[in-house]
MARTI-802739 format. One record per atom (N, C-alpha, C): residue in one letter; x, y, z; chain. Coordinates in steps of 0.2 Angstrom, whole numbers. Example, Ala and Ser with C-alpha at 12.3 -4.5 7.8 and 13.67 -1.06 7.14 Angstrom:
MARTI-802739
residu:c1:c2:c3:chaine
A:66:-28:39:A
A:62:-22:39:A
A:66:-16:39:A
S:64:-11:35:A
S:68:-5:36:A
S:64:0:39:A
This chain:
MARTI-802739
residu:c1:c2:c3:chaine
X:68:34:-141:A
X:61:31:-141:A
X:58:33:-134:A
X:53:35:-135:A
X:49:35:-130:A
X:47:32:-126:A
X:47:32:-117:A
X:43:24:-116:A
X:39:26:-110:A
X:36:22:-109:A
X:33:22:-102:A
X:32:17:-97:A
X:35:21:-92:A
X:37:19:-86:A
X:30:17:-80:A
X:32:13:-77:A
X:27:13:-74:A
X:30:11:-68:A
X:32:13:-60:A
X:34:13:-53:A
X:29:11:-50:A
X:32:6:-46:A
X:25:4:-42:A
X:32:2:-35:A
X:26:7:-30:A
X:31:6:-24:A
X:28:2:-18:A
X:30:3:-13:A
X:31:-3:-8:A
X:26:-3:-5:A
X:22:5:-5:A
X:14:4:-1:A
X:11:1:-6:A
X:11:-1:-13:A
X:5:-2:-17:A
X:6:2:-24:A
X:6:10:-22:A
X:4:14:-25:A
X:7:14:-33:A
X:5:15:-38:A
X:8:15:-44:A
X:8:22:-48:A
X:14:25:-51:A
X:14:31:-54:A
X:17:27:-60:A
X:12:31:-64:A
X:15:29:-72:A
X:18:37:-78:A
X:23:36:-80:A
X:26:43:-82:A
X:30:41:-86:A
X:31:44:-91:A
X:33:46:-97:A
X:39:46:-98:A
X:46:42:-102:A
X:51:42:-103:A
X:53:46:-110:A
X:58:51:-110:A
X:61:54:-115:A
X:67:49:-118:A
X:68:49:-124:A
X:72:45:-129:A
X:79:44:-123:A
X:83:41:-121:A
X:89:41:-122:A
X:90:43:-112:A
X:84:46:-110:A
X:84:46:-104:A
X:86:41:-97:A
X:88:41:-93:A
X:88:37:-88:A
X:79:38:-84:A
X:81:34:-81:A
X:76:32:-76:A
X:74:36:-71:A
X:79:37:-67:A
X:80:43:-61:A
X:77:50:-65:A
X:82:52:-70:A
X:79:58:-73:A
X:71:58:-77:A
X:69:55:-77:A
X:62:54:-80:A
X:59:55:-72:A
X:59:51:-67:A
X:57:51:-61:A
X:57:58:-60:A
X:63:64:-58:A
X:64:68:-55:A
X:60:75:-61:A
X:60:72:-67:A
X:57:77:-71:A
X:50:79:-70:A
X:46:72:-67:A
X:39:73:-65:A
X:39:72:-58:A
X:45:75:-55:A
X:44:76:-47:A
X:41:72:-42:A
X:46:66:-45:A
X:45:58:-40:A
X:52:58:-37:A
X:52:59:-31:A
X:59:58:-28:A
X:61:54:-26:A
X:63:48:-30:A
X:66:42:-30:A
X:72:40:-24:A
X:73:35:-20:A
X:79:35:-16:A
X:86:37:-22:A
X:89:43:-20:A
X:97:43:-24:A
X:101:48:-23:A
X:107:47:-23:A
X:111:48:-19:A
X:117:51:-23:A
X:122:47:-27:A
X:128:49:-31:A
X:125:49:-38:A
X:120:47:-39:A
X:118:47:-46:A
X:125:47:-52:A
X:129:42:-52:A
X:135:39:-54:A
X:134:34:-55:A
X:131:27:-51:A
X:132:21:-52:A
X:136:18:-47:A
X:138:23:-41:A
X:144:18:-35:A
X:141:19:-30:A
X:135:22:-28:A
X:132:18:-23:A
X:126:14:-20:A
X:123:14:-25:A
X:116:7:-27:A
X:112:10:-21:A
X:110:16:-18:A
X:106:19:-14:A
X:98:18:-20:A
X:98:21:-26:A
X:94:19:-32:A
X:89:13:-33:A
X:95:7:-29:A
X:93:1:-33:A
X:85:-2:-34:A
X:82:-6:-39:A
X:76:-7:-40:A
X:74:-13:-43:A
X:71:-13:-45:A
X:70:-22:-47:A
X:65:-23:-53:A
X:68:-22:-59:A
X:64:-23:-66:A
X:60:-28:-65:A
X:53:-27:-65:A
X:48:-33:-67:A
X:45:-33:-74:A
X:45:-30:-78:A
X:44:-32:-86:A
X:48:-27:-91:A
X:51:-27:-96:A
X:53:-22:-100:A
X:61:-25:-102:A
X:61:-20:-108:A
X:71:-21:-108:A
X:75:-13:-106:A
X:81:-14:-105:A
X:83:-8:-104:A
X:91:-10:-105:A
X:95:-3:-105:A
X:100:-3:-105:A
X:104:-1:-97:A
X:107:-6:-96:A
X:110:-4:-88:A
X:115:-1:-86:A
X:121:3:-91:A
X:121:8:-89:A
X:128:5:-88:A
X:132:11:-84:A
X:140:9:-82:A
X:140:11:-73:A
X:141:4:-69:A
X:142:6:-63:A
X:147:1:-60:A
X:148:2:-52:A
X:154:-1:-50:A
X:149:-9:-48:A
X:154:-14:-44:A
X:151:-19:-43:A
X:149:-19:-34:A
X:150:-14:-31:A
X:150:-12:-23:A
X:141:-8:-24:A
X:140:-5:-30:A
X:132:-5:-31:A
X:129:-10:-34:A
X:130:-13:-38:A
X:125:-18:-42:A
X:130:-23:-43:A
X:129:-30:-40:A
X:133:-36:-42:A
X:133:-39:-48:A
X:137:-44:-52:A
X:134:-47:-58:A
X:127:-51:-59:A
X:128:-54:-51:A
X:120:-57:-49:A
X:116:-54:-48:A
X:116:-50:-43:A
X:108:-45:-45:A
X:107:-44:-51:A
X:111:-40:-55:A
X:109:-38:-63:A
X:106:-44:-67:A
X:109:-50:-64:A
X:107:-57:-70:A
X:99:-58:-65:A
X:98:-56:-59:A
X:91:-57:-57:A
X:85:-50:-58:A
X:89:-47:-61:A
X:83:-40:-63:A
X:82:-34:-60:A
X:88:-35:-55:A
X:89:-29:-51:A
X:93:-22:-56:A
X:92:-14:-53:A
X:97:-9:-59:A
X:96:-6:-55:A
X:100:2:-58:A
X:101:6:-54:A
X:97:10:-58:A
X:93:14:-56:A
X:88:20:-57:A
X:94:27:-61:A
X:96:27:-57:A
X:101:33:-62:A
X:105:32:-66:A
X:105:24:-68:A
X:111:21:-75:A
X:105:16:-79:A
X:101:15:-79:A
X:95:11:-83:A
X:92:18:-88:A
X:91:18:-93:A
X:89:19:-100:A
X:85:13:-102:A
X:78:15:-103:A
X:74:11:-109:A
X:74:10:-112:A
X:75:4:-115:A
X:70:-1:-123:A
X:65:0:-123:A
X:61:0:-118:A
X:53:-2:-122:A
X:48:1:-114:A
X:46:0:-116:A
X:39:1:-108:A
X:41:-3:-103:A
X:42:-1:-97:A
X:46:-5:-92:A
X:40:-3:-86:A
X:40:-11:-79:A
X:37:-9:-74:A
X:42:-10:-68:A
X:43:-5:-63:A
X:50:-4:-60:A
X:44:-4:-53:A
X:49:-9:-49:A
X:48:-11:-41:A
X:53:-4:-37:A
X:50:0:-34:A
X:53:6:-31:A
X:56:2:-23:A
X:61:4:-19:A
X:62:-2:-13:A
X:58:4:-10:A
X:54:11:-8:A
X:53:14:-3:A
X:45:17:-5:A
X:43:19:-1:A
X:35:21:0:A
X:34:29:-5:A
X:27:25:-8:A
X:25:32:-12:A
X:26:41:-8:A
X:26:39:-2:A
X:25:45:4:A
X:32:47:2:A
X:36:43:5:A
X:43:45:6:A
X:44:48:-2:A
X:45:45:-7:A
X:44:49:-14:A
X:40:56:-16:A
X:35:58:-12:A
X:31:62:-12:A
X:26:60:-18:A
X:25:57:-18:A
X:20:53:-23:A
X:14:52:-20:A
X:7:56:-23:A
X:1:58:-19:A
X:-3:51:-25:A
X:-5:49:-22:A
X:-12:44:-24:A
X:-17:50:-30:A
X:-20:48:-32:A
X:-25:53:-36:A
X:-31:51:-32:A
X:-36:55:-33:A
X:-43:55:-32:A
X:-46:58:-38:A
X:-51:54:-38:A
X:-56:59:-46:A
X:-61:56:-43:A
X:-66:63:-43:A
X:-75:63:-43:A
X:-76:59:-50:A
X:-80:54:-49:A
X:-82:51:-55:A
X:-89:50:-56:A
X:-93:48:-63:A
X:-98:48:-61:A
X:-102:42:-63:A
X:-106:38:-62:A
X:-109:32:-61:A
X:-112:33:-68:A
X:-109:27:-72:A
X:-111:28:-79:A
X:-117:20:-82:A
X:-116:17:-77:A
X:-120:9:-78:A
X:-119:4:-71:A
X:-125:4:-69:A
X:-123:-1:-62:A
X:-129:-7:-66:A
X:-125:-14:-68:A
X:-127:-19:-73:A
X:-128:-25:-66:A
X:-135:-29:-66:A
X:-133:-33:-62:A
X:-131:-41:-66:A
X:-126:-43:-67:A
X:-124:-50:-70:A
X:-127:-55:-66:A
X:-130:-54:-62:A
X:-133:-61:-56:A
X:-132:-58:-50:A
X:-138:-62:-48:A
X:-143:-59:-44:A
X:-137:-57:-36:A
X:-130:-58:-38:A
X:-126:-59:-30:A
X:-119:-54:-35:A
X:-120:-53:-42:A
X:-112:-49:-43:A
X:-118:-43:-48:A
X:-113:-36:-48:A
X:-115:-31:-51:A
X:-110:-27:-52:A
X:-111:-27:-61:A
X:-106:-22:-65:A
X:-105:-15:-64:A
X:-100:-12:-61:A
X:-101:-4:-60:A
X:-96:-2:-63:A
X:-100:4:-67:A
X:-95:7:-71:A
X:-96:16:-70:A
X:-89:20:-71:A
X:-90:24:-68:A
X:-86:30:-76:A
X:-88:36:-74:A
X:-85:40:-79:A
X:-81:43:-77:A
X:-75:44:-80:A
X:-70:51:-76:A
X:-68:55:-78:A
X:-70:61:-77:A
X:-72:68:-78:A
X:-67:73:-84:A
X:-70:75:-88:A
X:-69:80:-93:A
X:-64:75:-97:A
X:-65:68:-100:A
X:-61:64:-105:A
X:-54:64:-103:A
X:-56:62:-96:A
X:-48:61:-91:A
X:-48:53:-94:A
X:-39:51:-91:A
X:-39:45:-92:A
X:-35:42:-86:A
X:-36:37:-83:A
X:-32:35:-76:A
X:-26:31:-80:A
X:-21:29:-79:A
X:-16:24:-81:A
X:-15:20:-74:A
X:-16:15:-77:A
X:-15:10:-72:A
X:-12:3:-74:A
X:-9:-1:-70:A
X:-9:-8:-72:A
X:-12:-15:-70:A
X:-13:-18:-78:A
X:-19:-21:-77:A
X:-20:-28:-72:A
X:-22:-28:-67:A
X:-24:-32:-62:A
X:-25:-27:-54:A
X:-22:-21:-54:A
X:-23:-18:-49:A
X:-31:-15:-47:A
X:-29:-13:-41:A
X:-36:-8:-39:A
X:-36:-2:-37:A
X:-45:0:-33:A
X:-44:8:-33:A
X:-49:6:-27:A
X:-49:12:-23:A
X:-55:12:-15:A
X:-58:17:-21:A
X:-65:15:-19:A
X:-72:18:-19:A
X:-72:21:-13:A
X:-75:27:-12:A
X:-78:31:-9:A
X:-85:28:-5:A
X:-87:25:1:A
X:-96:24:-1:A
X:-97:31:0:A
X:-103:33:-3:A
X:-107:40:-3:A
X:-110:41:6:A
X:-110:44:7:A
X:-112:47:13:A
X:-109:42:21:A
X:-103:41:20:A
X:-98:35:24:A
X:-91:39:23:A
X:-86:38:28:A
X:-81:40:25:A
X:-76:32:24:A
X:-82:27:25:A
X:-75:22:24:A
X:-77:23:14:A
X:-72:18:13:A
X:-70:16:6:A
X:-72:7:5:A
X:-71:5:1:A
X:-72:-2:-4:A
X:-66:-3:-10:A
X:-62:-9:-10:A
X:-57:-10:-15:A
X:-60:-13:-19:A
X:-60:-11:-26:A
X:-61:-17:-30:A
X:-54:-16:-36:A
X:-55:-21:-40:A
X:-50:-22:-46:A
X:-53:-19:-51:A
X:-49:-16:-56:A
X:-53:-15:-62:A
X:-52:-20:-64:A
X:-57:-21:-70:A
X:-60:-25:-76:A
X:-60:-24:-83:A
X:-56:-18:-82:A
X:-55:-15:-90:A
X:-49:-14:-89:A
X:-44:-13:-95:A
X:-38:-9:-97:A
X:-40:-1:-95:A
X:-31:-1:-94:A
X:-32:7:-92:A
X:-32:12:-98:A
X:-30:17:-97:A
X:-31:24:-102:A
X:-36:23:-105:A
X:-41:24:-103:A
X:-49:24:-107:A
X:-53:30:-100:A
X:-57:33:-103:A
X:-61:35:-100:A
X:-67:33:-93:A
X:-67:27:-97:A
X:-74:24:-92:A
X:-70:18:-86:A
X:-71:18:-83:A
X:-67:11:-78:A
X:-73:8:-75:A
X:-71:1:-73:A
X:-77:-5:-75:A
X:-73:-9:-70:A
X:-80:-12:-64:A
X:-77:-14:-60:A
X:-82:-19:-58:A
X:-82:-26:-57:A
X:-86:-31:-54:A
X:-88:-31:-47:A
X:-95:-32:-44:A
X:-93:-30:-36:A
X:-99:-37:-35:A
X:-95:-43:-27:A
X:-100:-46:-28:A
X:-106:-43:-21:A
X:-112:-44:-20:A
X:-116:-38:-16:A
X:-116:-45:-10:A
X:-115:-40:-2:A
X:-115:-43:3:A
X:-122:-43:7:A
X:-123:-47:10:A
X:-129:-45:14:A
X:-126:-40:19:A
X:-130:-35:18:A
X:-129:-28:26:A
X:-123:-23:22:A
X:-116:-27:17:A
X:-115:-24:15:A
X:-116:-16:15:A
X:-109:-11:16:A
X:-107:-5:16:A
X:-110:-2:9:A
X:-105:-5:2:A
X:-106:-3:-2:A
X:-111:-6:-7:A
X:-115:-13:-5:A
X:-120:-17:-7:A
X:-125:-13:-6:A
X:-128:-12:0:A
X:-133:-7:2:A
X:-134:-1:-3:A
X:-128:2:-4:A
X:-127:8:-7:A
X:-131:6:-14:A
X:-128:2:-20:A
X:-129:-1:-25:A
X:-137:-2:-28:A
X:-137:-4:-22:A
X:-144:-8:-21:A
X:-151:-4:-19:A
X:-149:2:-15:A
X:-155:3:-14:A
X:-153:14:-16:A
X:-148:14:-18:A
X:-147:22:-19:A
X:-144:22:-24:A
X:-139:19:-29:A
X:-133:22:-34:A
X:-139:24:-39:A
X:-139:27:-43:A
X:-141:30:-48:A
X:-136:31:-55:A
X:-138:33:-61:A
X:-134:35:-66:A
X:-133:43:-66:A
X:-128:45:-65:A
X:-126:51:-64:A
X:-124:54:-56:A
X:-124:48:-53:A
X:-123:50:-47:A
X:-115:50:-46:A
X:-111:54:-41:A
X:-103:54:-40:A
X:-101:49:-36:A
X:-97:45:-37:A
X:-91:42:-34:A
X:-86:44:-35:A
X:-80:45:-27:A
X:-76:47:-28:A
X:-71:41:-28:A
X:-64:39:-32:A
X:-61:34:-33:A
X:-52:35:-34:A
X:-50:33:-29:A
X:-44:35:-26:A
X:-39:28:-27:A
X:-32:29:-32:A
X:-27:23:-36:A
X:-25:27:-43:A
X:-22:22:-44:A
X:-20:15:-45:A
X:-15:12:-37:A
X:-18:8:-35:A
X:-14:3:-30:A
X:-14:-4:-32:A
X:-10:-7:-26:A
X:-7:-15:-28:A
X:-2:-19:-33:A
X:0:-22:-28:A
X:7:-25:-31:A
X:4:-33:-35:A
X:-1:-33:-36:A
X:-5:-38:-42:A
X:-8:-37:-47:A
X:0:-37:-52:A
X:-2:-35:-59:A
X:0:-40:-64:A
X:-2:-38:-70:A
X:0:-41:-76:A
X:9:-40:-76:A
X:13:-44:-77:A
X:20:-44:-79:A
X:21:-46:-85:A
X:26:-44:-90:A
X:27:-48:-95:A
X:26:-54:-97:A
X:21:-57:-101:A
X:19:-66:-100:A
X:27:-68:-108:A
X:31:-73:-105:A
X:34:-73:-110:A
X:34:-83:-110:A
X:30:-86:-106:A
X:30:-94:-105:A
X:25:-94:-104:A
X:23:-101:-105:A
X:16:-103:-104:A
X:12:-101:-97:A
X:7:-99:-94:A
X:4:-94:-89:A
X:-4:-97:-86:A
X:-3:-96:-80:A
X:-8:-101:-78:A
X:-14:-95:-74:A
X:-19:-94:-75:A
X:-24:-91:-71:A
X:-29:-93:-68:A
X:-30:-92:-61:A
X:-33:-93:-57:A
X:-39:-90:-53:A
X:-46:-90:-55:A
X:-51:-84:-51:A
X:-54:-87:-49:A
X:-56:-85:-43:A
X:-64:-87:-39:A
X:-68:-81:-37:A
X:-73:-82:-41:A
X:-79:-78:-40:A
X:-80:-70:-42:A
X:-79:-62:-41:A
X:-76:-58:-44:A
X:-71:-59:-44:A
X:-68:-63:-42:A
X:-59:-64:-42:A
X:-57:-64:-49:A
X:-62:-63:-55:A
X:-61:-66:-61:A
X:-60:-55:-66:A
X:-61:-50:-61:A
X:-63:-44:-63:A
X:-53:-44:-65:A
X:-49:-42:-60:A
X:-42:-43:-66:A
X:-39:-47:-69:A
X:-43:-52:-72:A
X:-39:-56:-78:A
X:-42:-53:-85:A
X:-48:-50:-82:A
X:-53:-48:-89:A
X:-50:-42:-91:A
X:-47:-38:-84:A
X:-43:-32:-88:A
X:-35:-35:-90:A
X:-32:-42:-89:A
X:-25:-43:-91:A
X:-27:-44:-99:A
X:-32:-49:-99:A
X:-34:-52:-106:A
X:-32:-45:-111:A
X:-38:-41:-107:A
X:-40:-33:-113:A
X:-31:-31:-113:A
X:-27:-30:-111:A
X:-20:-28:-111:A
X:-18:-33:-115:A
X:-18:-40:-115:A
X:-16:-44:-118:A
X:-16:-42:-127:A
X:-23:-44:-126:A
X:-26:-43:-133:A
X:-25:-37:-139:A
X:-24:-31:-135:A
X:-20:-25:-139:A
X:-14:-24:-140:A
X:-10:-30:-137:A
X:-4:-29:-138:A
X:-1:-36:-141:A
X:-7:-41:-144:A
X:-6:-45:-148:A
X:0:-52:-144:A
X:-3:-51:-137:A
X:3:-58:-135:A
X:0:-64:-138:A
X:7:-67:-140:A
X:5:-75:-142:A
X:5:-81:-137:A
X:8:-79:-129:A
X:10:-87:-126:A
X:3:-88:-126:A
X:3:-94:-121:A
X:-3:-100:-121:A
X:-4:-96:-115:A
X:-11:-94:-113:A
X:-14:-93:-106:A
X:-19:-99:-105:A
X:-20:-101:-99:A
X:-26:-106:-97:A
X:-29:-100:-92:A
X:-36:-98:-92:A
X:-39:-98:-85:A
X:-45:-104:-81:A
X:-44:-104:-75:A
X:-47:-110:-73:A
X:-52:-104:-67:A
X:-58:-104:-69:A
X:-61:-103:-64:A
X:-69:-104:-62:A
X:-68:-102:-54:A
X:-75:-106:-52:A
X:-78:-101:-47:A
X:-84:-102:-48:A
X:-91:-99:-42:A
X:-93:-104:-41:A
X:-98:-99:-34:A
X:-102:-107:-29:A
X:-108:-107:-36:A
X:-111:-105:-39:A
X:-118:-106:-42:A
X:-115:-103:-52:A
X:-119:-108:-54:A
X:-118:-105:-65:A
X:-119:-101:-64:A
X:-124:-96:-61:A
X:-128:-89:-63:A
X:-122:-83:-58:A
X:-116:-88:-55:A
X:-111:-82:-53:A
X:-104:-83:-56:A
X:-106:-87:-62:A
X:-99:-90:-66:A
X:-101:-81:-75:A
X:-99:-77:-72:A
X:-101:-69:-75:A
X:-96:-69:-82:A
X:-96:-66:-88:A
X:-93:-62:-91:A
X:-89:-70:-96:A
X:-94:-74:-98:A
X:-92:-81:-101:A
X:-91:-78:-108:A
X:-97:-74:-109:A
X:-96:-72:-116:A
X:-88:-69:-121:A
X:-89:-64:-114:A
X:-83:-61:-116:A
X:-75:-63:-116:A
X:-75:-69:-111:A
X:-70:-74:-111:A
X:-69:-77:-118:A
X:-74:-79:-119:A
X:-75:-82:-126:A
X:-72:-78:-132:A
X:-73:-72:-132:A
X:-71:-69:-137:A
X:-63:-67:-137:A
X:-60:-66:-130:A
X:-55:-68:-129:A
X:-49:-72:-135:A
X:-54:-80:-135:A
X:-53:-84:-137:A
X:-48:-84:-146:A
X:-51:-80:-148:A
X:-51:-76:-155:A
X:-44:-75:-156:A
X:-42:-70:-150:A
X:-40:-63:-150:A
X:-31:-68:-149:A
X:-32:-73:-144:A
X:-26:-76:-139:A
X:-25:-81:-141:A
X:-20:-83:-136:A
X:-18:-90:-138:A
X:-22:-91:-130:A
X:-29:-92:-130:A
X:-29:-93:-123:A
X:-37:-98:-123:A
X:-37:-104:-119:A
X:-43:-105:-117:A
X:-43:-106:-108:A
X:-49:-108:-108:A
X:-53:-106:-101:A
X:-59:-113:-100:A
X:-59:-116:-93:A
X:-63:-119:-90:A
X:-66:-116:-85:A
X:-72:-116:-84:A
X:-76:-116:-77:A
X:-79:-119:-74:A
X:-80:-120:-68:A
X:-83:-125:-62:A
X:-88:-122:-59:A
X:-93:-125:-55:A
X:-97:-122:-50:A
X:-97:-127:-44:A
X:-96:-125:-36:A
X:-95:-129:-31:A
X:-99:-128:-27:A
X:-106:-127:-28:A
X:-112:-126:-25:A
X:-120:-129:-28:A
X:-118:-131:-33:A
X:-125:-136:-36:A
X:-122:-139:-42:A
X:-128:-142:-43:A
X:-125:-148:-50:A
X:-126:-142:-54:A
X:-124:-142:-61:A
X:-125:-140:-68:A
X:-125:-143:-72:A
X:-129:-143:-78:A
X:-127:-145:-84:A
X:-125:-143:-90:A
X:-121:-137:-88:A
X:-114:-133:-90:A
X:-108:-134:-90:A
X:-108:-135:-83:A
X:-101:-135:-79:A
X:-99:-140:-78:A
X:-96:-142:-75:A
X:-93:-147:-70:A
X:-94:-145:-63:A
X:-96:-148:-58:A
X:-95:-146:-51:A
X:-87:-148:-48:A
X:-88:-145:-43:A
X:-81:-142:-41:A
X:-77:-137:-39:A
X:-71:-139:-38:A
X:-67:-132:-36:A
X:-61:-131:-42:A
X:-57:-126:-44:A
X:-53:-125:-47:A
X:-48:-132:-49:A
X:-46:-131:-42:A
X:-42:-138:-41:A
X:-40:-142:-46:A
X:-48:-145:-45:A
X:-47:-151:-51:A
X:-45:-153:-58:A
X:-42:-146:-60:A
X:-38:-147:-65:A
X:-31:-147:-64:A
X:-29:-147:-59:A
X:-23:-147:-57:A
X:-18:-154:-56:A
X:-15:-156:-61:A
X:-14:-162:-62:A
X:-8:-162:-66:A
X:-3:-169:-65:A
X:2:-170:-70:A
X:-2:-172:-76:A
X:-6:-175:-76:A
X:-8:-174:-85:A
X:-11:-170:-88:A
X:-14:-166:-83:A
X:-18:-159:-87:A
X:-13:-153:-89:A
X:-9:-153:-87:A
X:-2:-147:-84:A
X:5:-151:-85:A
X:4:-150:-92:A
X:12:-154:-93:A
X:18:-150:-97:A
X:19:-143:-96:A
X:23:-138:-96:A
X:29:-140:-92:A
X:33:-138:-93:A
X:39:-138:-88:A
X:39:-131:-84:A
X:36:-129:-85:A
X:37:-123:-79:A
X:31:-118:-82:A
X:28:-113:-79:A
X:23:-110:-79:A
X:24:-103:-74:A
X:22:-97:-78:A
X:20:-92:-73:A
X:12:-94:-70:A
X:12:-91:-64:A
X:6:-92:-62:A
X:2:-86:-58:A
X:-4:-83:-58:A
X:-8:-78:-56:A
X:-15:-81:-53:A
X:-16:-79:-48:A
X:-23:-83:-43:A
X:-26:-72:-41:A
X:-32:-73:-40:A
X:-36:-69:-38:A
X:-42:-73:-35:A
X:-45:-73:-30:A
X:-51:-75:-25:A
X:-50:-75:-19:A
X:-54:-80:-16:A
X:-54:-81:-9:A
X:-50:-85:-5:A
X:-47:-82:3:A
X:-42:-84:5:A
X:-43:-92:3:A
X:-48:-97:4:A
X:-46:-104:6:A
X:-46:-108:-3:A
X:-49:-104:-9:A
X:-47:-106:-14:A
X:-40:-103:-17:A
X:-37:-98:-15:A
X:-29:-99:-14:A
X:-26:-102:-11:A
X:-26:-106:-3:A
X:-22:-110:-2:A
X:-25:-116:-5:A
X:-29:-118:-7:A
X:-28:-126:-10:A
X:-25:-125:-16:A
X:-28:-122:-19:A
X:-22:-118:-27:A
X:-14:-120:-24:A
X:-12:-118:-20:A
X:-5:-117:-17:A
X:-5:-124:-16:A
X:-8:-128:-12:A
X:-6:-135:-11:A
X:-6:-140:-14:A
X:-12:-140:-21:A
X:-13:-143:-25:A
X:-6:-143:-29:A
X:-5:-137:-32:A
X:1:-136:-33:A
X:8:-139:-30:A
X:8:-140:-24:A
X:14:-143:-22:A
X:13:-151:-25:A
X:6:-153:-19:A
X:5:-160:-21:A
X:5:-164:-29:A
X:5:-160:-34:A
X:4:-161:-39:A
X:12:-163:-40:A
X:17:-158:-38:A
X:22:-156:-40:A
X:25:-152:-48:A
X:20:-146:-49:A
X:18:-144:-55:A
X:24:-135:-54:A
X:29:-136:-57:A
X:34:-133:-59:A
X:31:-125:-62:A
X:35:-121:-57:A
X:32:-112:-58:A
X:38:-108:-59:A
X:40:-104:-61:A
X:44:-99:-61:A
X:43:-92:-52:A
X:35:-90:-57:A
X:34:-83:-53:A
X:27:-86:-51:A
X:23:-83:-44:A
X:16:-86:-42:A
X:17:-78:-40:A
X:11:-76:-42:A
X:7:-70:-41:A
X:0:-72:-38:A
X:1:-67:-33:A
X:-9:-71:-28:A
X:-10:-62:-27:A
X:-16:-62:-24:A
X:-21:-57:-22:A
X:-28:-62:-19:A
X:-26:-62:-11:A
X:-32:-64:-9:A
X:-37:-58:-7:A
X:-43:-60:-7:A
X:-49:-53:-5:A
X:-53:-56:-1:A
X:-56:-52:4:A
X:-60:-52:8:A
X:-68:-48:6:A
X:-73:-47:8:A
X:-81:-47:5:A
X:-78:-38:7:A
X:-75:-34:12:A
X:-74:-32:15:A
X:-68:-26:10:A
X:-64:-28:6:A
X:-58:-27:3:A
X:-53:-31:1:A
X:-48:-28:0:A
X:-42:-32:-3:A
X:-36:-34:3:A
X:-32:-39:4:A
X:-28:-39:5:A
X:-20:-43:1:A
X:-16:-41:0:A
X:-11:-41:-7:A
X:-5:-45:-5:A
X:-7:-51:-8:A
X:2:-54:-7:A
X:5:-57:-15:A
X:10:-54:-16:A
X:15:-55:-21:A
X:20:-63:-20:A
């Protein structure tokens, strides 16, 4: 069976490549010229070792002085005795550099700059000659600004292997890339956009799954959902999300149709003026033993630093049972990535 692999190493960086029936892991790796830590390629000296975060696989025959019975029972393998079942996403322990794993850049081209409210704007870009980027859905890419050499991170918003990539941005005053948007971007103009990066992705949902966004912090759950939804998961997802203002609570529509597709519903808050839509508030507020009566939950948060640590403390104070917490806090500025 054929599968695909996706590596995502310790700077961030993510390669995703193609496995052959019956193949190991290392050899698929080395087939497309990722040179993975390894050593005896045997199974005796765990030089390889890596840490499966979604998929199933065969592990393969090795001594116990490379891979313990407890690592294995926590999801750790060896790269040159792992064989795939199915699509799998492997934590690399070394730097895409060290690997010789180059980032990709693509000239892309500005196919819809959409404003959703009057402080967030839809950008969509094209990428060139019916290319397609493979990414994982919750990660990001630096934007190039046009005539600057710094860059801007945003998440996608769409699932990967499509042509067109979709990205929320909220506009700053004085803003780098706001400025840009605002008083220059055009339809047809180039952006150049350099990823997939970040260790804040979708992992396999197999228990009840808690999400959490503030503000665009809401652009990769939009692209988890669209992964979601084509690959027909049934657990129960909640998203809980909030902006300071209604008219920057973006992309309800689409949430809703979600709905249809998932085992998933969604509340939202605004924490900046009354509504008679919403509720005012912060996320928080749902965060309770009687609203949250699973026995254990994954959980994924995207926003700003101080609506993830209350998320975190409410949490505690709540006493509300997790397995895995996945966070990505962001700054107006870019991303900063904690797993």
């Amino acid at each position: 069976m054929m599968s695909r692999i996706a590596l995502n190493f310790e700077d961030g960086v993510t390669k995703i490549i193609e496995g052959l029936p019956n193949e190991k892991v290392s050899d698929a790796a080395y087939r497309n010229r990722i040179n993975i830590p390894l050593d005896c390629a045997d199974g005796a000296c765990g030089t390889c070792k890596c840490k499966v975060k979604s998929g199933s696989y065969d592990g393969g025959d090795y001594i116990d002085e490379a891979l313990t019975d407890e690592e294995a029972a926590q999801g750790f393998g060896l790269a040159c005795q792992m064989t795939p079942e199915s699509d799998m996403i492997i934590e690399i322990f070394a730097s895409s550099t060290a690997c010789k794993v180059e980032t990709q850049t693509f000239a892309t081209t500005i196919s819809a700059v959409n404003y959703l409210s009057p402080e967030i704007v839809q950008l969509k870009v094209q990428l060139p000659d019916n290319a397609t980027l493979e990414f994982l859905a919750g990660q990001y890419v630096n934007i190039e600004v046009p005539g600057s050499e710094q860059t801007r991170s945003y998440s996608f918003a769409n699932k990967g292997s499509q042509n067109e990539l979709e990205f929320l941005i909220r506009m700053v005053p004085n803003g780098l890339m706001s400025e840009y948007l605002k008083n220059e971007a055009q339809v047809g103009a180039s952006l150049n956009v350099t990823g997939p990066l970040g260790s804040f992705y979708l992992r396999q949902i197999e228990k009840p799954t808690l999400f959490f966004a503030g503000g665009t912090g809401i652009a990769p759950f939009l692209a988890m959902l669209e992964s979601l939804a084509a690959e027909g998961n049934s657990n129960p997802i909640t998203l809980y999300y909030g902006a300071t203002t209604e008219e920057n609570l973006v992309e309800i529509d689409r949430l809703k149709e979600f709905q249809s597709k998932l085992n998933f519903n969604f509340e939202c808050c605004v924490s900046g003026q009354e509504s008679s839509r919403f509720p005012k508030g912060f996320v928080t507020q749902w965060i309770t033993k009687d609203n949250l009566t699973e026995n254990d939950y994954d959980i994924y948060i995207c926003g700003p630093n101080p609506m993830v640590e209350a998320v975190k403390e409410s949490l505690a104070t709540e006493g509300i049972q997790y397995s895995n917490f996945y966070l990505e806090k962001f700054l107006p500025t870019g991303h900063a990535v904690t797993t």
